[in-house]
N, C-alpha and C positions, 0 to 999 in steps of 0.2 A: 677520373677524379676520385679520389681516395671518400669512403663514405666514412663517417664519421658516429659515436655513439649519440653527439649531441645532437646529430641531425636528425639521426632517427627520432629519437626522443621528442626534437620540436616538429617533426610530422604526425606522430603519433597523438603529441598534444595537440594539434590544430584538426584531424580528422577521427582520432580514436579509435585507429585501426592496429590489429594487430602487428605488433613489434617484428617479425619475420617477412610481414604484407607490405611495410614499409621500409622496411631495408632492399627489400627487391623492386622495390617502385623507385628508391631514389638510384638503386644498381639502372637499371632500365632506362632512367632519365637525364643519367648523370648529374647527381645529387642538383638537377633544376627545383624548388621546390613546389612551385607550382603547376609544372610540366606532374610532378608523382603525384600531386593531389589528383590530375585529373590522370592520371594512369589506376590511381586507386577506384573513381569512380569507374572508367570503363570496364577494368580488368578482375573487379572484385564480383563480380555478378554470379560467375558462373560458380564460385567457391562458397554460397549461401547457404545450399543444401548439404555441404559437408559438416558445416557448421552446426546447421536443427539436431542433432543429434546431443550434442554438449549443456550440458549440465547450466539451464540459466537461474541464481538463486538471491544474485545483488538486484540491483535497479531501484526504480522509484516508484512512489506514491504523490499519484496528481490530483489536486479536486480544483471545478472551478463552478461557479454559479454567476448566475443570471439573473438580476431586479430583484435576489434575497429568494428568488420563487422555485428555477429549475438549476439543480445542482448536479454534477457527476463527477466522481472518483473512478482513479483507474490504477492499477499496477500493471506496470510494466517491466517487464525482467532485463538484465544483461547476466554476463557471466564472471564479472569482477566490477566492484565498488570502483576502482579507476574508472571505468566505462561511465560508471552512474553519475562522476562529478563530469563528465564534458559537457560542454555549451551544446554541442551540434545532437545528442542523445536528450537532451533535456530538451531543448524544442520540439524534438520530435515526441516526448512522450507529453508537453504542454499539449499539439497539434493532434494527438490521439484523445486528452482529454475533450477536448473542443468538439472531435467528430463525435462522441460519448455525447453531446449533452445537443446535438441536433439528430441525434442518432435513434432509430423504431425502432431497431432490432433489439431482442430480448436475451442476446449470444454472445461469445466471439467469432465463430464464427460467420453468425448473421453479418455481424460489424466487419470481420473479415473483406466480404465479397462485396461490399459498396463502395461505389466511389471516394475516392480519398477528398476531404474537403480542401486539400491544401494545394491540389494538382486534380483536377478530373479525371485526366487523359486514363490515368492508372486507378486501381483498383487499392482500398487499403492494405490489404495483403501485398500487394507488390512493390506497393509503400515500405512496407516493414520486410521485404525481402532485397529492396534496395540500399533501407539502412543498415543491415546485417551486413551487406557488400563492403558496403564504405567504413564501418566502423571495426570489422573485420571480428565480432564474436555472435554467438547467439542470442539471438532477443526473441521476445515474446512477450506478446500480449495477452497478459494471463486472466486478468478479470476486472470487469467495469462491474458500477450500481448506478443508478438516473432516478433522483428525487424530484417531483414533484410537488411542491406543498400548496395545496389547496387552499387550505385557510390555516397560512399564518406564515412562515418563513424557514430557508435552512441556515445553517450557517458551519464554515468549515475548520477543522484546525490540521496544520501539518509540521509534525514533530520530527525532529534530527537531519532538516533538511530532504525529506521526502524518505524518511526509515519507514514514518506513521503517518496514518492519514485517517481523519475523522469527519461524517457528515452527521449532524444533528439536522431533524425536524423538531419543528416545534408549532403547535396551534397556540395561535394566540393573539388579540382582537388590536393590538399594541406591536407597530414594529419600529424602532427607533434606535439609537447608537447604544442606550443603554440596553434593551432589551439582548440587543444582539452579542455586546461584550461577556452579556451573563450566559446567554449560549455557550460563546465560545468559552470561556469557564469549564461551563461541563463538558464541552468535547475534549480541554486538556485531560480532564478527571480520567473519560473513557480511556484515550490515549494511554493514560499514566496504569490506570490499573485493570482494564480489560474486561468490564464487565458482557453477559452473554445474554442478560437481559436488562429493559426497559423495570421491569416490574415481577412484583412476583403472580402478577396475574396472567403473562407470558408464558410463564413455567408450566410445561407440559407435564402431566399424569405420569407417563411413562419417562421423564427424568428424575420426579420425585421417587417413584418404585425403585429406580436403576438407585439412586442415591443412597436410600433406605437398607437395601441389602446391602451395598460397600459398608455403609456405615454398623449395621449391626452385625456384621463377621469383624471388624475391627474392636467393636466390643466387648465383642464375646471373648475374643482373641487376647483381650487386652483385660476382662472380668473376668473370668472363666467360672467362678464361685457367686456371681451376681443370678439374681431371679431374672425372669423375665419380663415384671414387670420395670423393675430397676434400669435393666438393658434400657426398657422400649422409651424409659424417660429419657435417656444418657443420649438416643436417637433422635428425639425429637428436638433437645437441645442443640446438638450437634449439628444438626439440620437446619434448624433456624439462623445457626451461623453464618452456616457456610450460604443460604439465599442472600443473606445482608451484605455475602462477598458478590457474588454474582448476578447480582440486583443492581443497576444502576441507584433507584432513589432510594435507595436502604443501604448504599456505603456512604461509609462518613466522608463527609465533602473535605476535599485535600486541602483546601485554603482556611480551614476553619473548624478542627475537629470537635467543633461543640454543636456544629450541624448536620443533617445527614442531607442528602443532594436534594432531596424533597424539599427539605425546610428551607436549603437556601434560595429552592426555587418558588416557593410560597414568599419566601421571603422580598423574592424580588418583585413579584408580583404583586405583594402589598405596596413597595414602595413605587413602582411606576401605576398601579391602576390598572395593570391590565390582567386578562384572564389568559393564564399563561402554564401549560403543560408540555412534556414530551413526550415526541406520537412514538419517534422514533430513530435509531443511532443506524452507523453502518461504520467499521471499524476494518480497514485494512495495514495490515504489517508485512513488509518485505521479504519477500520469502519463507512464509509462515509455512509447516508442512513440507518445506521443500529439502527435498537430500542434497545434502553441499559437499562437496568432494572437496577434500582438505591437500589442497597443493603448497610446498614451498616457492612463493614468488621471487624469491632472491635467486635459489638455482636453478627455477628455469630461467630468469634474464640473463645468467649469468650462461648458461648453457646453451641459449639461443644466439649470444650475440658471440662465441667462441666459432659457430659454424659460417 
């Protein structure tokens, strides 16, 4: 039976496997297409480990929480944005969020070598070495966080279809639909502009030092006929800017630039009654740090499907 581009194409879209992994599976099956599904699962095993090597820098950003209390975010890699929109790659990084949020371990690792919540029989790692089989690219489980909120609630936001992902804590004596929308508020905020702290009482001695010198050779560099005292004011202004950027409650709140996130959260706090602060954020982006090898996808399909 003559295989077909569209066939390939509708295997690859039902299993998410490499475009060359399923032209030889429906070759193999004689384009049966359910016969290549399960040639893909038996037959892709052994080709996992050739795969860890390759560059994973797409994927998604999972959170999910529990009675408002325990929460966990996770990324998980692949190695093209195709992979990241299939159904069968999405459940399985839902199904790694899950083991995250009944999960002790403080690693990937650790979370590695435990039972899989979804299948016992297997181990997580061999979970995620069986998906790599079937989906035919490299994936990785690159890094979880697990909130607990003692006294008060999380609550989570996920941006561009799982690009961003955001968990807020919050203390506070008040948990209710309104309390929680105005969370989720500021976790769009983080999302949107990236701050690196809660506060500037966060802000470590040794980032204000590191700061201090960038800013006062830019100074100098940019005054060169200024005193020093001049300089040290032109520093310290400069520096109070740039916390107000890197400050979560001292950027101006994105929905309302006549407040800064503090006031809008004072603000809310006035209108529901409750005593309401944030302890703390956690802020994952997709392949952040990661080196991404820049390929043309048009000729290699074009060059794959010629062979």
């Amino acid at each position: 039976m003559a295989i077909t581009a569209a066939m390939v194409k509708e295997l690859r879209e039902v299993t998410g496997a490499g475009m060359m992994d399923c032209k030889k599976a429906l070759n193999e099956t004689n384009g049966d297409m359910e016969a290549a599904v399960e040639y893909l699962r038996k037959n892709g095993q052994a080709k996992a480990e050739k795969k860890s090597g390759r560059v994973a820098a797409e994927g998604l950003v999972k959170a999910v929480i529990k009675e408002d209390k325990v929460a966990a975010i996770v990324e998980v890699n692949s190695e093209t944005d195709f992979v990241a929109k299939n159904d069968d790659f999405q459940t399985f990084v839902a199904d790694v969020a899950n083991q995250v949020l009944s999960t002790n371990a403080t690693d990937v690792e650790g979370l590695l070598s435990e039972a899989w919540n979804a299948d016992a029989a297997k181990t997580v790692k061999e979970a995620l070495t069986e998906k790599i089989a079937i989906i035919g690219e490299n994936l990785n489980i690159r890094r979880f966080e697990k909130i607990t909120a003692e006294n008060g609630c999380v609550v989570s936001y996920i941006h561009g279809g799982g690009r961003i992902g955001v968990l807020i804590e919050a203390e506070t004596d008040i948990i209710n639909e309104e309390i929680k929308a105005a969370l989720g508020n500021v976790a769009m905020q983080v999302a949107a502009l990236a701050p690196k702290y809660v506060s500037k009482d966060e802000v470590s001695a040794e980032y204000m030092e590191h700061e201090k010198e960038i800013l006062k050779a830019q100074a100098k560099n940019e005054n060169p006929d200024k005193n020093d005292d001049i300089i040290e004011k032109m520093i310290i202004g400069r520096l109070n800017k740039e916390l107000k950027e890197v400050c979560l409650l001292d950027q101006t709140y994105v929905k309302d630039g006549d407040l800064t996130v503090a006031k809008y959260i004072a603000q809310v706090a006035k209108e529901t009654g409750a005593k309401l602060s944030v302890k703390r954020f956690i802020r994952f982006e997709t392949g952040e740090g990661i080196e991404k090898k820049e390929e043309n996808f048009a000729e290699e399909v074009a060059k794959q499907m010629g062979q």
